[in-house]
TORLUM-263670 format. One record per residue (C-alpha): x, y, z; residue number from 1; residue in one letter. Coordinates in nm, 2 decimals. Each point is the difference from the previous one (the first is absolute). Layout:
REM TORLUM-263670
site east X&north Y&up Z&nr NUM&rest A
...
***
This chain:
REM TORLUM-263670
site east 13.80&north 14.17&up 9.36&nr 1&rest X
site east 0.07&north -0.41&up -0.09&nr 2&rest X
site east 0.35&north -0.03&up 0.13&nr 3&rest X
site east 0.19&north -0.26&up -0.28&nr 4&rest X
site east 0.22&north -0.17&up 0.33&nr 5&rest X
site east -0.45&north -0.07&up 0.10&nr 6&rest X
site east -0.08&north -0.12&up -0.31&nr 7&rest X
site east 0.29&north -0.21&up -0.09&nr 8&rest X
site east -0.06&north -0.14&up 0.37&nr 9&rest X
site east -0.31&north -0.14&up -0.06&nr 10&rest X
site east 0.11&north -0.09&up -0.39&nr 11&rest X
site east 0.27&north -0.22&up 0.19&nr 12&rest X
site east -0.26&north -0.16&up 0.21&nr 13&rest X
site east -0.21&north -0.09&up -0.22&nr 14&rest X
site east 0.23&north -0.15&up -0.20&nr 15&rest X
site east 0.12&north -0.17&up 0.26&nr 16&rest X
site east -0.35&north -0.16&up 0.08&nr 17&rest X
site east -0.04&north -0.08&up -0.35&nr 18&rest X
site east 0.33&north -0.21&up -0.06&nr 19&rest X
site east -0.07&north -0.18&up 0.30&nr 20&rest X
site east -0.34&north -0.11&up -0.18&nr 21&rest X
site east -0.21&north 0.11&up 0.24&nr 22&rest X
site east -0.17&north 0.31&up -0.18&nr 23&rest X
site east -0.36&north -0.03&up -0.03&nr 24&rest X
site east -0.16&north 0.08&up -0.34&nr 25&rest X
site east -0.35&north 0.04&up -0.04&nr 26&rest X
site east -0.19&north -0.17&up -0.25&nr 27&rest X
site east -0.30&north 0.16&up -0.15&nr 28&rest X
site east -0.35&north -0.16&up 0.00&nr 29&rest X
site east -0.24&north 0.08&up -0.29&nr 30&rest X
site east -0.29&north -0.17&up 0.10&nr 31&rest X
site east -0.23&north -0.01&up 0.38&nr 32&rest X
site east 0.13&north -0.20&up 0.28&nr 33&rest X
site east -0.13&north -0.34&up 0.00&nr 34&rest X
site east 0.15&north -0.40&up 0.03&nr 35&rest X
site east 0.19&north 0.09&up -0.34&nr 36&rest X
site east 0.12&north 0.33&up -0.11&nr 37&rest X
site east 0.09&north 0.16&up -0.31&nr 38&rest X
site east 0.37&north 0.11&up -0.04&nr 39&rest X
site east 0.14&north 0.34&up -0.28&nr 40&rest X
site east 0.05&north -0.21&up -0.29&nr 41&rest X
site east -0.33&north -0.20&up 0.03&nr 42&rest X
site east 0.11&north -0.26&up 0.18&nr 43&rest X
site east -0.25&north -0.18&up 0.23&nr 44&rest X
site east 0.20&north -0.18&up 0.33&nr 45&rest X
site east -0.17&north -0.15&up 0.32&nr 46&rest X
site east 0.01&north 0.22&up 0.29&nr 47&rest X
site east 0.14&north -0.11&up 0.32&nr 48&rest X
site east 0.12&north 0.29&up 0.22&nr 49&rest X
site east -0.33&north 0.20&up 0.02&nr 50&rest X
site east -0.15&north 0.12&up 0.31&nr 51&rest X
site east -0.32&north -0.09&up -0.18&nr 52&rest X
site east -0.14&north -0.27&up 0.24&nr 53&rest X
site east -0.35&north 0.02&up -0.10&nr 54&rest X
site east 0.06&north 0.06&up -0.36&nr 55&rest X
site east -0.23&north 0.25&up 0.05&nr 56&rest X
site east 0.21&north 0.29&up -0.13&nr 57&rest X
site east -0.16&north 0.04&up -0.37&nr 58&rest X
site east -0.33&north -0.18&up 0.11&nr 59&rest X
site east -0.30&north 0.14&up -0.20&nr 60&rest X
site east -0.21&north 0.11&up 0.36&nr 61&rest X
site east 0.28&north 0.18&up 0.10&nr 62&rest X
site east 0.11&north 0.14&up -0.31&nr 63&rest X
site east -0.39&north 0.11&up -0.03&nr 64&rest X
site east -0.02&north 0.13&up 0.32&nr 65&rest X
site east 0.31&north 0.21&up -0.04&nr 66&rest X
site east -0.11&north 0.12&up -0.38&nr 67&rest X
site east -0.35&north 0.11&up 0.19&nr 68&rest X
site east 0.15&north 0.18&up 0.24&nr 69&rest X
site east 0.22&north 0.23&up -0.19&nr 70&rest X
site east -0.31&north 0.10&up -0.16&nr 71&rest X
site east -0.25&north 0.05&up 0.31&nr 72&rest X
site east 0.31&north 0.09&up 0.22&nr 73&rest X
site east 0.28&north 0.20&up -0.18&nr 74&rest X
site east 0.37&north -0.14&up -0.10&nr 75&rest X
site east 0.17&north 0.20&up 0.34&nr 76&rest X
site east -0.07&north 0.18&up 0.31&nr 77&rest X
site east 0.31&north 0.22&up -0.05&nr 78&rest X
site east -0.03&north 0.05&up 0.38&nr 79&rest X
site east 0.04&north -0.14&up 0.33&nr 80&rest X
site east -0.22&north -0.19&up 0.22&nr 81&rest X
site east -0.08&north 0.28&up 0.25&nr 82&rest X
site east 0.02&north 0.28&up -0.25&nr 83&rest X
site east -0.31&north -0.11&up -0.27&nr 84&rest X
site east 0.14&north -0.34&up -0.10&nr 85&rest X
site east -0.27&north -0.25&up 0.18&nr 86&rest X
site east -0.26&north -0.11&up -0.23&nr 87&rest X
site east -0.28&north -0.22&up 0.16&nr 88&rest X
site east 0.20&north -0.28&up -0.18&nr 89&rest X
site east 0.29&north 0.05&up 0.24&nr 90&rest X
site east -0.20&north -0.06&up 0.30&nr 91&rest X
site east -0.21&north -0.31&up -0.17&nr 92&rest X
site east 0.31&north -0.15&up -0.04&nr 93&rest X
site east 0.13&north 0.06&up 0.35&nr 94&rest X
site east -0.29&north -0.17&up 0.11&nr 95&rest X
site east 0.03&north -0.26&up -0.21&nr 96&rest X
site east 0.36&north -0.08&up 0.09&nr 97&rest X
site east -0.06&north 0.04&up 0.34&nr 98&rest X
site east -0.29&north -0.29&up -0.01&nr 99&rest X
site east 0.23&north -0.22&up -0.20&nr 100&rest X
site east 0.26&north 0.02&up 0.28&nr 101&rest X
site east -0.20&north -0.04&up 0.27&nr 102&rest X
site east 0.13&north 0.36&up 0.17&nr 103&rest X
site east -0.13&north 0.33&up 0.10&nr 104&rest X
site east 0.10&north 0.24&up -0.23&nr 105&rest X
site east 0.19&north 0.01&up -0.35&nr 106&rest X
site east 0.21&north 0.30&up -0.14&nr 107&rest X
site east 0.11&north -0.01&up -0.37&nr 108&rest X
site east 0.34&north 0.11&up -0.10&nr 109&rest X
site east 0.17&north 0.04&up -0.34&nr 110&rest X
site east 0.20&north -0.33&up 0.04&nr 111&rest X
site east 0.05&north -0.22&up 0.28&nr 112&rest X
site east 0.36&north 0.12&up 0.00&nr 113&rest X
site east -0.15&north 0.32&up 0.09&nr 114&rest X
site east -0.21&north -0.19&up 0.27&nr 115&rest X
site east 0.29&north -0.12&up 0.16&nr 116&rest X
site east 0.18&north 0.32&up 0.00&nr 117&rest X
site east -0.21&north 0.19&up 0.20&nr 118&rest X
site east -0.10&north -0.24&up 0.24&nr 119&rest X
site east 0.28&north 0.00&up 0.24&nr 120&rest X
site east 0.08&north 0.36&up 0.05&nr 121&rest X
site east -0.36&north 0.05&up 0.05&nr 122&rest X
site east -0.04&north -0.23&up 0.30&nr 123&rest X
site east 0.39&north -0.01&up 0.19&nr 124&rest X
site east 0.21&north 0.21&up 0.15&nr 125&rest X
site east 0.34&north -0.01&up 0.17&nr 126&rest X
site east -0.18&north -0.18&up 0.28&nr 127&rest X
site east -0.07&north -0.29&up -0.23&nr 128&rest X
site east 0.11&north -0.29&up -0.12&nr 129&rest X
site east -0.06&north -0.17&up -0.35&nr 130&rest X
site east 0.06&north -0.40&up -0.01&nr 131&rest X
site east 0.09&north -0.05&up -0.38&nr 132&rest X
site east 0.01&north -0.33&up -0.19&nr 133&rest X
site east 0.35&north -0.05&up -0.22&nr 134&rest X
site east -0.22&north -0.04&up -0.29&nr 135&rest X
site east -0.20&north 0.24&up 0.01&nr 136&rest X
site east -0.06&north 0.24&up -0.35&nr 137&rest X
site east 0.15&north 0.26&up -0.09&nr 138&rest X
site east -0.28&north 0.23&up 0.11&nr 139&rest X
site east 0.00&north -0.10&up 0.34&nr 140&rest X
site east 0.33&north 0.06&up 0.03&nr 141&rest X
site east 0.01&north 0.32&up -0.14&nr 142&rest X
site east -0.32&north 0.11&up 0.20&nr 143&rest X
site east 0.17&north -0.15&up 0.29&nr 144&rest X
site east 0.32&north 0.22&up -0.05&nr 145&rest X
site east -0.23&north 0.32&up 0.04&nr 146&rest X
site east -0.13&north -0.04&up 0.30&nr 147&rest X
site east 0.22&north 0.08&up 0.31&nr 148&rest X
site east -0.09&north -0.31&up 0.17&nr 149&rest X
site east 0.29&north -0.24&up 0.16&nr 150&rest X
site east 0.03&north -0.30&up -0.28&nr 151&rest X
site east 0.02&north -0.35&up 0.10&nr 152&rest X
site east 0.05&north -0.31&up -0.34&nr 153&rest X
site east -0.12&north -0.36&up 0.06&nr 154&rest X
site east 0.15&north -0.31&up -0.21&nr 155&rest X
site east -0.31&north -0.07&up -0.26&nr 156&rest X
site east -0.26&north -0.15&up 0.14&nr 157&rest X
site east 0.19&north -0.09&up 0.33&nr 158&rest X
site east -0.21&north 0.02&up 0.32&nr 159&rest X
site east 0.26&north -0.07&up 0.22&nr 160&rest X
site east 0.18&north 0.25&up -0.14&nr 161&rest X
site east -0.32&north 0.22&up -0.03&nr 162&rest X
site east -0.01&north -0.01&up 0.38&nr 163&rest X
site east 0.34&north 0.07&up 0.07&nr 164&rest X
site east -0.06&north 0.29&up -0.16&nr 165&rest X
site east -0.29&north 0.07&up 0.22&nr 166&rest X
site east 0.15&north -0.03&up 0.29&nr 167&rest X
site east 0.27&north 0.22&up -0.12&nr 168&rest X
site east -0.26&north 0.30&up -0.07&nr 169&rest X
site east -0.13&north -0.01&up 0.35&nr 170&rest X
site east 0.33&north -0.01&up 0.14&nr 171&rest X
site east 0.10&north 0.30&up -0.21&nr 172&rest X
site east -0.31&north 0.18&up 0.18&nr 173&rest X
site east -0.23&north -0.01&up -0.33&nr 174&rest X
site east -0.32&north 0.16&up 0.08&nr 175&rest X
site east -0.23&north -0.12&up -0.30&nr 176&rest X
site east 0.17&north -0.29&up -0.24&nr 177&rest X
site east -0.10&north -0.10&up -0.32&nr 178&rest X
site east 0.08&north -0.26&up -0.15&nr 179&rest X
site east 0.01&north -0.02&up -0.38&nr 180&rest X
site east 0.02&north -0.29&up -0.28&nr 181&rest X
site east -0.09&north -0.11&up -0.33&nr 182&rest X
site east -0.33&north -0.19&up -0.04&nr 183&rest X
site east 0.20&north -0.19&up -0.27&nr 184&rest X
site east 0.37&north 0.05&up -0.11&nr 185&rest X
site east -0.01&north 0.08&up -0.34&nr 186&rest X
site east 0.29&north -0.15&up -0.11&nr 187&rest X
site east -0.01&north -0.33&up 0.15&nr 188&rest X
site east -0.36&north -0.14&up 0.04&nr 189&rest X
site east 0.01&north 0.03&up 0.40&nr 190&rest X
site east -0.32&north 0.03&up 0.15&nr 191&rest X
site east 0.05&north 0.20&up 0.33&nr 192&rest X
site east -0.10&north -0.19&up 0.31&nr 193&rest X
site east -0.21&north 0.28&up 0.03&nr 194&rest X
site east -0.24&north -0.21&up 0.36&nr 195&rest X
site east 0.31&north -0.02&up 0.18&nr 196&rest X
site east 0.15&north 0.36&up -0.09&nr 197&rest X
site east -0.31&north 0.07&up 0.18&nr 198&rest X
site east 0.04&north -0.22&up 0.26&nr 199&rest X
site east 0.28&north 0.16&up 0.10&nr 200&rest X
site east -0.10&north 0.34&up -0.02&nr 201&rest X
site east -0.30&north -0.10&up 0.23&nr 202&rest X
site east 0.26&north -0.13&up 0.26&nr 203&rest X
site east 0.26&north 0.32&up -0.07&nr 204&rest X
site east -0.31&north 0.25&up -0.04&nr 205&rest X
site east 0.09&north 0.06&up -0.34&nr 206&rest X
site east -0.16&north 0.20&up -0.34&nr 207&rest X
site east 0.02&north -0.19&up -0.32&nr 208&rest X
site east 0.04&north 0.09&up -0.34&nr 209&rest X
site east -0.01&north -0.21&up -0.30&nr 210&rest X
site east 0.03&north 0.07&up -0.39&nr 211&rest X
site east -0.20&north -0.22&up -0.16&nr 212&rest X
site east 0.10&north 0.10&up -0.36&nr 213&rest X
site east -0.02&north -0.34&up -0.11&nr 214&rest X
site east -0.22&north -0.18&up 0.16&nr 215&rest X
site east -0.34&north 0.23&up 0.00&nr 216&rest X
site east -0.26&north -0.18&up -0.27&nr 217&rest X
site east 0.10&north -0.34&up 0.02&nr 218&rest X
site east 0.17&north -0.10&up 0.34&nr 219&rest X
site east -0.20&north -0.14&up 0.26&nr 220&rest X
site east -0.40&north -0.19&up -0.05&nr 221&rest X
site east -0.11&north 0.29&up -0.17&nr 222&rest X
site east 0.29&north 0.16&up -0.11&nr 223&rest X
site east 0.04&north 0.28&up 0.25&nr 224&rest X
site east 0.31&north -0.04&up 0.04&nr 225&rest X
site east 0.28&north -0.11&up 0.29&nr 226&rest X
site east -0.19&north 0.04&up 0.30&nr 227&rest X
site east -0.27&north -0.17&up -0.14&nr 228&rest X
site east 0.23&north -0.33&up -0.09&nr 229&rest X
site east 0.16&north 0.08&up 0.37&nr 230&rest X
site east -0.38&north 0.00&up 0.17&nr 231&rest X
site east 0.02&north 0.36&up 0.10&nr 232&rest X
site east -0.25&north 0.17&up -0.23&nr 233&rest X
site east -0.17&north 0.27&up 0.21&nr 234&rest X
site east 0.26&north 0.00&up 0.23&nr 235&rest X
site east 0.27&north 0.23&up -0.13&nr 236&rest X
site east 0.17&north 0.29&up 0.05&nr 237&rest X
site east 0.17&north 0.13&up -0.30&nr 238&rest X
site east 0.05&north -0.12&up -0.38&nr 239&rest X
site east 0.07&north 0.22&up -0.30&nr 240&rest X
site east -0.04&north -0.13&up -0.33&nr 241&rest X
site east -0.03&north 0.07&up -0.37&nr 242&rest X
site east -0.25&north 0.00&up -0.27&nr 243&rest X
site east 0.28&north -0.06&up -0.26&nr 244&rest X
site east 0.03&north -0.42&up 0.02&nr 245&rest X
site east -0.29&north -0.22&up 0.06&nr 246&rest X
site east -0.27&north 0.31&up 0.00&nr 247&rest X
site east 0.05&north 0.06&up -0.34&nr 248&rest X
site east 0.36&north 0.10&up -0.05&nr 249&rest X
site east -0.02&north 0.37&up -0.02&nr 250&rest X
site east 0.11&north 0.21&up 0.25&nr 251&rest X
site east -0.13&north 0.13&up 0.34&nr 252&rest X
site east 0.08&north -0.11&up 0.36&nr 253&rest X
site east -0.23&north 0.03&up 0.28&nr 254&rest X
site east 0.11&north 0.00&up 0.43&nr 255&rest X
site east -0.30&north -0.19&up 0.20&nr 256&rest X
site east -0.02&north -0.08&up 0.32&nr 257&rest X
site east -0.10&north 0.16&up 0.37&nr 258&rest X
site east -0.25&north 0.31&up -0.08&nr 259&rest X
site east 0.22&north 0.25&up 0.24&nr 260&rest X
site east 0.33&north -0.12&up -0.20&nr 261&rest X
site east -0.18&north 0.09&up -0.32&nr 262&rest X
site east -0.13&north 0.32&up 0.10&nr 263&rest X
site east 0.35&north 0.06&up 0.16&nr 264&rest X
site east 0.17&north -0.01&up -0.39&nr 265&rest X
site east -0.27&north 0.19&up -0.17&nr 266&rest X
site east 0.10&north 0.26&up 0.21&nr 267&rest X
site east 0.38&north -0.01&up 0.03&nr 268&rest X
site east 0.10&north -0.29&up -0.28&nr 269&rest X
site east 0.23&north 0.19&up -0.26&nr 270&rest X
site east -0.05&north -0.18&up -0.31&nr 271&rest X
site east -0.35&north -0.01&up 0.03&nr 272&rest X
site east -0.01&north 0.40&up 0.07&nr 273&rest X
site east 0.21&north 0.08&up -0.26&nr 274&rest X
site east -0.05&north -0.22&up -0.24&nr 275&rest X
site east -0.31&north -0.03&up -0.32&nr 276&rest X
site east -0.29&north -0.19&up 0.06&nr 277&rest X
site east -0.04&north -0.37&up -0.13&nr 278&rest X
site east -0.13&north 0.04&up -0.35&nr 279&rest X
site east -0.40&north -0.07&up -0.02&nr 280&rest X
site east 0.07&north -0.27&up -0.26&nr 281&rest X
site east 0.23&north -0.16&up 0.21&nr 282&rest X
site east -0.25&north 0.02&up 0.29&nr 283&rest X
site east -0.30&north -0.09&up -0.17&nr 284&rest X
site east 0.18&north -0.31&up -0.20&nr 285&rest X
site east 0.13&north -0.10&up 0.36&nr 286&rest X
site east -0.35&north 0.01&up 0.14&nr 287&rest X
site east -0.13&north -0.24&up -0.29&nr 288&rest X
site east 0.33&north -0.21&up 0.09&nr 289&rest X
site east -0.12&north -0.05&up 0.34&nr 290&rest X
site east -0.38&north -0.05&up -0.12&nr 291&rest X
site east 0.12&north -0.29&up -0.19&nr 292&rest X
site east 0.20&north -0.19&up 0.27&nr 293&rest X
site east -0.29&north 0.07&up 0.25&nr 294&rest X
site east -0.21&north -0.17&up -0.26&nr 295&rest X
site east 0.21&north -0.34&up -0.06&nr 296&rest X
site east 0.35&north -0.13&up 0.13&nr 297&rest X
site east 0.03&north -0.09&up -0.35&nr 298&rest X
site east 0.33&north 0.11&up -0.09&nr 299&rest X
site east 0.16&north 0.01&up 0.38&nr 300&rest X
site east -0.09&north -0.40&up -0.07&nr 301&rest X
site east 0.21&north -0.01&up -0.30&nr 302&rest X
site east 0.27&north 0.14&up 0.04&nr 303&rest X
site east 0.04&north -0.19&up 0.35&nr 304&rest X
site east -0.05&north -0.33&up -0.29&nr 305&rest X
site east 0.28&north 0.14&up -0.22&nr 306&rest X
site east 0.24&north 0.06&up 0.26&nr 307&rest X
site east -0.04&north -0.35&up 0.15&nr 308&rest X
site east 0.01&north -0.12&up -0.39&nr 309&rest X
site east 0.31&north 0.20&up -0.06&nr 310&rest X
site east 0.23&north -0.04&up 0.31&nr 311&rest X
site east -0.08&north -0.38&up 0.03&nr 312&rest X
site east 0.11&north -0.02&up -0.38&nr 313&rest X
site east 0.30&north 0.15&up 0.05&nr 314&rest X
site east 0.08&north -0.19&up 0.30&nr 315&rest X
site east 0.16&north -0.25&up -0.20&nr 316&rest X
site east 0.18&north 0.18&up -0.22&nr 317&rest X
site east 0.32&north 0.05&up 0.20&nr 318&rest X
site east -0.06&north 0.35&up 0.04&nr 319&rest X
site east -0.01&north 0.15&up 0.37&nr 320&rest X
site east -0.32&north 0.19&up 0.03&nr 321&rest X
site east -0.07&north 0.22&up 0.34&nr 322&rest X
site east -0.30&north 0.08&up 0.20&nr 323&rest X
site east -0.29&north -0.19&up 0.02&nr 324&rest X
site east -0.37&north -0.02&up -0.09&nr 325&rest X
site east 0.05&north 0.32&up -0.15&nr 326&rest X
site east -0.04&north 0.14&up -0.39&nr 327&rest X
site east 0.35&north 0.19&up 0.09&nr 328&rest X
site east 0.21&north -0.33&up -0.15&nr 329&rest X
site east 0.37&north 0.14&up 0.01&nr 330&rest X
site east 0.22&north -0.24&up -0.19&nr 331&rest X
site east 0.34&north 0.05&up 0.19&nr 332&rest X
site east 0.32&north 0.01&up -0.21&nr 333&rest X
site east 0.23&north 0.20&up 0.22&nr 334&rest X
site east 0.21&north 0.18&up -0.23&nr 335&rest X
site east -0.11&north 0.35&up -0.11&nr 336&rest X
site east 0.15&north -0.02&up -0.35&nr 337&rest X
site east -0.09&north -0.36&up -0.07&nr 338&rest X
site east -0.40&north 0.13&up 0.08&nr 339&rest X
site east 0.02&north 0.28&up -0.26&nr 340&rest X
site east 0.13&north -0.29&up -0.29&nr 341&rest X
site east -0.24&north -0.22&up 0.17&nr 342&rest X
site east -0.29&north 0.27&up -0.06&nr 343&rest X
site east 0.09&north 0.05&up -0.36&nr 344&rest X
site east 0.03&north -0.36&up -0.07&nr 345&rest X
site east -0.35&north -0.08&up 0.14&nr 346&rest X
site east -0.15&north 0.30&up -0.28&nr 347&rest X
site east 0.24&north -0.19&up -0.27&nr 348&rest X
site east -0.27&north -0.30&up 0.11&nr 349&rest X
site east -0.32&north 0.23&up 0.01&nr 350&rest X
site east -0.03&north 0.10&up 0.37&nr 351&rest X
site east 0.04&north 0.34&up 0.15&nr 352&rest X
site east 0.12&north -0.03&up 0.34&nr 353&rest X
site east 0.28&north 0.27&up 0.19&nr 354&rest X
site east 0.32&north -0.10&up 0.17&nr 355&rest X
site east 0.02&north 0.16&up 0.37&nr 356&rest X
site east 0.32&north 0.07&up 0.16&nr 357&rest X
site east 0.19&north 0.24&up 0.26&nr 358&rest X
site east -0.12&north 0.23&up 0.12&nr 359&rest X
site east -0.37&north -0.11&up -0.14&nr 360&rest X
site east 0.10&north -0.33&up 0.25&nr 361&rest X
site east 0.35&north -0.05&up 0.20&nr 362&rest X
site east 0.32&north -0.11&up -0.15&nr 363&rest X
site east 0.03&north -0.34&up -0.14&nr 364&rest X
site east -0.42&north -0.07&up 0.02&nr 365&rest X
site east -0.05&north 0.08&up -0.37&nr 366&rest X
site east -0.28&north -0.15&up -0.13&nr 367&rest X
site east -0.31&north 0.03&up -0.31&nr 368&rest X
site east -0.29&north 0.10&up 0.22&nr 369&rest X
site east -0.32&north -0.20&up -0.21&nr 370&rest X
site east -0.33&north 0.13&up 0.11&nr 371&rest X
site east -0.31&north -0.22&up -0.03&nr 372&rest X
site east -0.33&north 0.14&up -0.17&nr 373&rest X
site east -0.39&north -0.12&up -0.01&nr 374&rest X
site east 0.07&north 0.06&up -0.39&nr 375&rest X
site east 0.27&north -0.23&up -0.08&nr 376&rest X
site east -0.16&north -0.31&up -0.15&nr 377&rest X
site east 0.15&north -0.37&up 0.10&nr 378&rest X
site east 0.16&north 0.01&up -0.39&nr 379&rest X
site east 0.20&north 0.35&up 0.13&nr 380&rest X
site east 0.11&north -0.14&up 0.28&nr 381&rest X
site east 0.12&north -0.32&up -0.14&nr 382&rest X
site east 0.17&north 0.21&up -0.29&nr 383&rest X
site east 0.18&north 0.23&up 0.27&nr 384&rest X
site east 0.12&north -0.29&up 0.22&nr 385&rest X
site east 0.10&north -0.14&up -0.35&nr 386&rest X
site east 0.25&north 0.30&up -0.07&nr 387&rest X
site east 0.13&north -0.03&up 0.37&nr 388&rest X
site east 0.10&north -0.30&up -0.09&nr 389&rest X
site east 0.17&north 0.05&up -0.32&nr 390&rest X
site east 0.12&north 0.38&up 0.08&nr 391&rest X
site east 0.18&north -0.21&up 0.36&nr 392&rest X
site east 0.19&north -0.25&up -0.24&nr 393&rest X
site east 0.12&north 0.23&up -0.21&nr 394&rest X
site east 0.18&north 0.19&up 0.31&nr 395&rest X
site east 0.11&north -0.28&up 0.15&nr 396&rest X
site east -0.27&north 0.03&up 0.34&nr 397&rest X
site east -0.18&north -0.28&up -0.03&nr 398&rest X
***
């Protein structure tokens, strides 16, 4: 039974999200992801809000790779890992991950957000405490919520703060605490001061987690990611991560870290238990992925140039762009509404770039997140700080 009073509730709410201009349409892509993309209706627009940071996403290796290994390898494992869903090529690419890092051991998840959700519950109990950045994902927060751990939320970035919150744990009688951040905040370009998070957890006897969803591939000397640009690589305790940005932009997410904590979740983590196998193409096109940045630092090198290109460019343009030294390049409006007309007038000018607002980001931050790829050319970027520009006069920001 589909109650009516149910169905006109939510008919009322989304009407209600959609006259406040705030409901998000999705526009459909006809051709692979790249620096421009294709829209329905032929259209061809310069990309800016892809997690694509390598522009590796429809490169002919990978794609290669991935078309080889549907045919040596199968399309699906239709099983789980500890049922008869590991292939060989599960394990290589454990391995592999786990040298990139720097760490002991690697398990591969479905998703990061997957990797995140059984982390917590895994590891805490009642008798524990988790220390949680106020920026942290989604997925951290969610995994954090199903653990029965006591829960403890530093200002971003804030090591004062971070060690108030310390303190607090031990008063509260915490046995093990853990605390947990972003390796970069997705939506504002923040690089985590990951070196003195772990300074403090050395003083506080302290775990440390840290997604690195975007940051793994091209942050840090050889692109391995925040602990690497913090000078911490081998040194870690915990990241998770995906294979569905910089890798290669499928899907896939991987925990890697101490070898008892990984052999903890393969036993007891619930997404990974009950949950199908990463594909083998997305495996095998991964381990080609990380073949290729092994080789060269070739495209972590460009888009590091693009970024500078792009945020020193816009510097001047009156705009007010957060983060730093990042390819996250948030152009901060404020206003949720005004980012949605903002979004549309930037495709009226041949860029394709999404508006973010509550409860994406807090009230009143609105903002068009741009995201920086090796692909773009200098031309793309000029063009897209060009409809900035124009798309800002015509609504009166700039």
């Amino acid at each position: 039974m589909y109650p009516q009073s149910f169905q006109s509730h939510l008919q009322n709410t989304l009407g209600e999200i959609k006259d406040a201009g705030l409901f998000k349409s999705e526009r459909f892509i006809t051709s692979t992801q790249n620096s421009t993309v294709t829209l329905e209706g032929g259209r061809e627009v310069i990309n800016m809000c892809a997690n694509n940071y390598l522009g590796l996403a429809d490169h002919p290796r990978v794609v290669e790779a991935a078309s080889k290994a549907a045919r040596d390898w199968g399309f699906g494992m239709a099983s789980v890992r500890f049922i008869c869903g590991t292939q060989t090529l599960h394990r290589q690419l454990e391995e592999k991950i786990t040298e990139y890092l720097g760490t002991e051991d690697t398990i591969l998840y479905p998703s990061c957000f997957d990797a995140n959700g059984g982390l917590f519950e895994v590891l805490l109990t009642a008798e524990d405490a988790v220390i949680s950045d106020s920026l942290n994902h989604a997925s951290i927060i969610d995994g954090v919520r199903l653990c029965k751990a006591k829960r403890f939320r530093y200002a971003n970035n804030d090591m004062a703060d971070l060690e108030a919150k310390l303190k607090e744990a031990d008063e509260a009688g915490a046995r093990f605490k853990l605390i947990t951040t972003d390796g970069v905040f997705s939506m504002d370009g923040i690089i985590c001061d990951l070196d003195k998070v772990h300074a403090l957890a050395d003083k506080y006897n302290a775990i440390v987690h840290f997604d690195d969803c975007h940051s793994t591939g091209f942050l840090g000397e050889r692109g391995r990611g925040t602990h690497e640009h913090c000078g911490l690589f081998g040194k870690i305790d915990i990241t998770t991560g995906t294979l569905g940005k910089a890798l290669g932009g499928a899907s896939g997410g991987y925990t890697s870290g101490k070898k008892e904590i990984i052999d903890l979740l393969r036993q007891r983590s619930r997404p990974y238990l009950f949950s199908n196998s990463v594909a083998p193409v997305i495996a095998a096109a991964s381990l080609e992925v990380f073949n290729m940045l092994e080789e060269s630092t070739e495209y972590a090198d460009r888009v590091k140039e693009n970024t500078k290109y792009f945020r020193e460019n816009m510097a001047s343009t009156g705009f007010t762009i957060a983060g730093k030294d990042h390819p996250i390049s948030p152009v901060m409006l404020g206003d949720a509404a005004l980012s949605q007309q903002f979004s549309e007038k930037l495709l009226d000018y041949g860029v394709y770039a999404i508006g973010f607002f509550y409860p994406v980001v807090p009230h009143n931050t609105a903002r068009i997140r741009t995201q920086i790829s090796a692909a773009h050319t200098r031309e793309q970027l000029d063009e897209g700080i060009d409809a900035f520009i124009k798309a800002g006069k015509d609504l009166g920001v700039i």
